[in-house]
N, C-alpha and C positions, 0 to 999 in steps of 0.2 A: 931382481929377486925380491919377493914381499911375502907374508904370510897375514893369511888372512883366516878368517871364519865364513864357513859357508850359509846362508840363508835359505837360499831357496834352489829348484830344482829347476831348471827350462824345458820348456816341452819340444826345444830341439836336443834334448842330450845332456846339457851341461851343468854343473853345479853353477849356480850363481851366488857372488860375492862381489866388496865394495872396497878396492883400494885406497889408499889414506886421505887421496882426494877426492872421495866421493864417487870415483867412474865406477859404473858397473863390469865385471870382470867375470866371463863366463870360464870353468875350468871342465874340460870333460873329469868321468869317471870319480865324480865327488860329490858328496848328497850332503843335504840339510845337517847341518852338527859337527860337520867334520871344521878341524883346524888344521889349514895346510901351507905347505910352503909350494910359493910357485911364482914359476918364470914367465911374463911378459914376453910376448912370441910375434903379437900383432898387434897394432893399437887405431883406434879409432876416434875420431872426435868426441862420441859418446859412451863408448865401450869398448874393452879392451878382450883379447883372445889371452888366457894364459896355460901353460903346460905343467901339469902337476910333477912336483919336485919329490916331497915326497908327506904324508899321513903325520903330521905330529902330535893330533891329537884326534882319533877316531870318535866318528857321531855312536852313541849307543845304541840305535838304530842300524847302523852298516851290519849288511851278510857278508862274516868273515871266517873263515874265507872262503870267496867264490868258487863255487860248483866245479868252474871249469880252469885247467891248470893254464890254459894261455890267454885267458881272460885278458883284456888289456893291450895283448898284443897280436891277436889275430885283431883283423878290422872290422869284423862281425857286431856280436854284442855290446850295448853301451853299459845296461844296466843291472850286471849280475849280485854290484853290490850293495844292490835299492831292494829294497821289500818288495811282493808284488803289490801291496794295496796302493803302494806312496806312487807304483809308475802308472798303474790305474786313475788313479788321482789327479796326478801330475797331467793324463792324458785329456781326461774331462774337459779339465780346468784351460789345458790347451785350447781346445776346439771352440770353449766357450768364448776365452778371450778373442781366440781371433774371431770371431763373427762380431763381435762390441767393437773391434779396430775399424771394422768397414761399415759400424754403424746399422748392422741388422740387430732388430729386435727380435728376442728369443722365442721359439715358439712354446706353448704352453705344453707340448708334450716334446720331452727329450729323455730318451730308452737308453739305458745303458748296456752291455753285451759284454762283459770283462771273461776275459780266456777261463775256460776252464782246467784246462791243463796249457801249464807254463814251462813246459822241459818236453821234448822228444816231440813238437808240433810240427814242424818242417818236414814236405812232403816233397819237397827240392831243393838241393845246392847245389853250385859249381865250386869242384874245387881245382887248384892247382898241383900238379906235382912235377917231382924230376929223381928219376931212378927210385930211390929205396924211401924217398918223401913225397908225402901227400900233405895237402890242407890248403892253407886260406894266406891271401896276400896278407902282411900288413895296413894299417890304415893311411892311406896315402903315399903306399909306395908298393914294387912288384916282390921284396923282399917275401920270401916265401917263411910260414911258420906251419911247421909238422905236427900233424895231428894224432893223437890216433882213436878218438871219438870225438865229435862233436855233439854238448847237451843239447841243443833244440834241435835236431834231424830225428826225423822219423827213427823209431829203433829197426827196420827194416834197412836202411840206410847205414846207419851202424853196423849190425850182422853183417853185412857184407861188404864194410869196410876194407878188410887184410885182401878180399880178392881185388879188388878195384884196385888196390895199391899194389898189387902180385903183378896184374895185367899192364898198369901203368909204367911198372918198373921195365917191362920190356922194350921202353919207346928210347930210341937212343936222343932226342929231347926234350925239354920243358911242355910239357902235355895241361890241357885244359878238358873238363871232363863233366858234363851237365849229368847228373843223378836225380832221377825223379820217379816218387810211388805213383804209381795210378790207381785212382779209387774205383776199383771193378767191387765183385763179387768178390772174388781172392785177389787179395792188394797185388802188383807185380810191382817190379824196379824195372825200370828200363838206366839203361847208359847212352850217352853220345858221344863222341870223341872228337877232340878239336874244333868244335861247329861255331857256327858264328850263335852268340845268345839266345836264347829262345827258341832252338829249333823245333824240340821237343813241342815247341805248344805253348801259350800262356797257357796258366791254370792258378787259381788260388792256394797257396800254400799252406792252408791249414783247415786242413778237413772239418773240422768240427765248427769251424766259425762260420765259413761258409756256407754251411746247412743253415745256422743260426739267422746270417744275411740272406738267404736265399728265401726263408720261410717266412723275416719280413718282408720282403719286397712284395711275395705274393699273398700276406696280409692284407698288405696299402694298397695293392694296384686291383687285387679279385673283387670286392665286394660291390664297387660300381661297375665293373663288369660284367660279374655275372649277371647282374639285373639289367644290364643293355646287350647282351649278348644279340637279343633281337637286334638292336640299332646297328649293326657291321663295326663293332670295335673293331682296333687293329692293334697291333702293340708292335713300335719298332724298338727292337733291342740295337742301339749304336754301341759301337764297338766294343761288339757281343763277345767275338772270341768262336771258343766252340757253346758257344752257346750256353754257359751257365747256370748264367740267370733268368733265361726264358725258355728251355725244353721243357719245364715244369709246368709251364703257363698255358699249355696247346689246349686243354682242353675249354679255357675261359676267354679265348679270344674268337674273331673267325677266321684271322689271318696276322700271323709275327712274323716278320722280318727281321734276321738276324747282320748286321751287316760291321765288316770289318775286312781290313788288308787281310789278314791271317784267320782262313776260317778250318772248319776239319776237312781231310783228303777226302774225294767219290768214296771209296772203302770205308771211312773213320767217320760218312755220315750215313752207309749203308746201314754197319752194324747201332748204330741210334736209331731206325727204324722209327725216326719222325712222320708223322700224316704231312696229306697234302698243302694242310692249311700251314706248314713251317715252310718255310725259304732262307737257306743261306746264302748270302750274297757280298761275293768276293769284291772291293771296293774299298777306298777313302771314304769316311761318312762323308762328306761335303759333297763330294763330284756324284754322292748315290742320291741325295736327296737334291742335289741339283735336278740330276735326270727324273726325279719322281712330279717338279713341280711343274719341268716341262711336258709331262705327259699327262698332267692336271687326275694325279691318280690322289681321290677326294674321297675320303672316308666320315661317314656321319659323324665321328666322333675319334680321336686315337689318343694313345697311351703310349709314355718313352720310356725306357731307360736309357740313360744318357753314364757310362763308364769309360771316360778319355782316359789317356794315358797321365802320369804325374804331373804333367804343364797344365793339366787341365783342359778346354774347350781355347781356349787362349785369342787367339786372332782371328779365330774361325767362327767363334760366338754368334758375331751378330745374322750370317747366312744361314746359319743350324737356326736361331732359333725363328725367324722369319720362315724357312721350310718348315718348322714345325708349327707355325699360325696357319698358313695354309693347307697343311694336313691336318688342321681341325684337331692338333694335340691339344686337350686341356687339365694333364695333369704326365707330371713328368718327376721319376727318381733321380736322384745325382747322385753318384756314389764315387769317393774323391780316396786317393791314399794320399796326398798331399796335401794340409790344413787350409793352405794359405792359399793355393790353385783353387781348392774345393770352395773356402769360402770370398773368394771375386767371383768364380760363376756365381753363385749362387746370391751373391749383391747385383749382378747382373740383370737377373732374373727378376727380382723385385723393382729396377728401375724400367721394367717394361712392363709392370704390371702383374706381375706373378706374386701370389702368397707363400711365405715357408709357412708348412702345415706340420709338420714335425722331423725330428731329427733323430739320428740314431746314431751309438757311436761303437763299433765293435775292436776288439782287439784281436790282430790277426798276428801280431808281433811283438810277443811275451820277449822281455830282456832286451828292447830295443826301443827307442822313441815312437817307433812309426805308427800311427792307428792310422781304421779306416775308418769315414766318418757317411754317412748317407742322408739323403732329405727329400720331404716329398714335398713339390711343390705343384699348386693348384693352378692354373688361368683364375 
């Protein structure tokens, strides 16, 4: 047990501070100013993991107290008792640092995209329950903690919380239960029950960021297109989804391919009333663009969006980005939720000869560490 003063903020979560000997010691749920006491939990040669004991002397700075009454102990939110400008900040300042750890040079234009609304953005949870409780595991453990609102869910999600837990209570056990708005015309809820993750669909979780990401992407990637339009652009959207980030784009290419394991049903791409020139295609990105280099399908010129999952491009890297030399790609989006995945692709990228042309950094995940970060990069 030691008590220390906190310094500084990480952009994994945790308050950062300096035991007597000098180790760095990250404590969750503690910010800049605070003095606290706390307990040594895991240790490392360089840095130690500690468990906050308890607040003996609060930063001036701290939101107290936090919005929401299980703050802490659901395993959701890290940072309800940080400002937003400081997790804004803190988030930057992440992104920055790691791309300086892998030794990339900044690029002269870097966008910032800070949430506009930081409460009621979540346009999906899973939550847990069993009979007369609902809500959210513990962190690191299946300990259930009872809700009966959560601050960043949609208020849609909210309103129809007491039913979800009405219908819940009738399951004689332990139920898991995906909640998701859809961004139609008139928002809906859908529910799933018991489903293995992501049945419903990926989809971005916060509608209003997403517009914001979405309207860069087709900033960066339209203007040299539309002026080749003559040339047969192509735009492959890899691991598109239902298509997100390129149903917007149909009328500035001559042909997008959207490709990903999970794409939308025959039905859920009817009513999208995409043209002929869209293709969704059900697939591994690697095994699709394997089969596109064997069929020597050669475009004057193509455009990527490249959206892996959280590991990033990983071991896949170096056959993606050889498919994409041969498809005549020379200019390709990354768009990463995970810093440190997002920025080795993207160090990757420039030992093969590729420019980073600019960066962007959005937040889709007000009260939580997580940004998204994106980058256009050139041949």
């Amino acid at each position: 047990m030691i008590e220390v003063q906190v310094k500084d903020l990480s952009r994994g979560g945790a308050g950062v501070s300096k035991d007597p000997g000098g180790r760095v010691v990250f404590i969750p749920y503690t910010m800049p100013g605070d003095v606290v006491s706390v307990e040594i939990v895991q240790e490392n040669k360089h840095y130690a993991q500690g468990e906050l004991i308890e607040i003996l002397k609060p930063s001036p700075d701290r939101v107290s107290p936090p919005p929401c009454p299980v703050f802490g102990k659901c395993g959701g939110c890290e940072w309800q008792h940080v400002p937003y400008s400081l997790q804004w900040e803190t988030k930057v300042k992440g992104v920055m640092h790691a791309l300086k750890r892998v030794n990339v040079a900044l690029p002269l234009i870097i966008e910032e995209f800070p949430a506009q609304k930081v409460w009621e953005y979540r346009n999906r949870i899973q939550l847990r329950g069993f009979r007369d409780q609902i809500g959210f595991y513990t962190s690191k453990s299946h300990d259930l903690v009872s809700i009966d609102k959560c601050f960043i869910a949609h208020p849609l999600i909210n309103f129809n919380l007491c039913k979800i837990k009405a219908d819940g209570s009738k399951l004689e056990k332990f139920y898991k239960v995906e909640v998701t708005v859809t961004n139609t015309q008139q928002e809906v809820l859908q529910t799933i029950w018991n489903a293995p993750h992501g049945a419903l669909g990926f989809r971005q979780i916060n509608f209003e960021q997403n517009e914001k990401l979405k309207h860069w992407i087709a900033e960066n990637l339209t203007p040299n297109n539309v002026r080749s339009l003559k040339h047969n652009v192509v735009l492959y959207d890899l691991y598109g989804g239902n298509g997100n980030l390129s149903l917007d784009l149909i009328s500035n290419f001559k042909q997008i391919y959207c490709v990903d394991t999970h794409i939308p049903s025959e039905e859920e791409i009817e009513t999208l009333c995409v043209s002929g020139n869209y293709q969704f295609c059900k697939s591994s990105v690697l095994s699709w663009l394997i089969r596109q280099r064997k069929k020597n399908m050669l475009s004057a010129h193509g455009s990527a969006i490249l959206d892996p999952p959280r590991e990033g491009l990983g071991s896949e890297f170096r056959e993606i980005v050889l498919a994409l030399d041969e498809l005549k790609v020379n200019e390709v989006i990354i768009v990463g939720c995970d810093v440190d995945a997002f920025v080795r692709d993207i160090s990757k990228f420039i030992k093969r000869d590729w420019k980073l042309k600019k960066i962007a950094i959005f937040d889709f995940f007000p009260q939580t560490h997580h940004v998204e970060s994106v980058a256009l990069m050139e041949k």
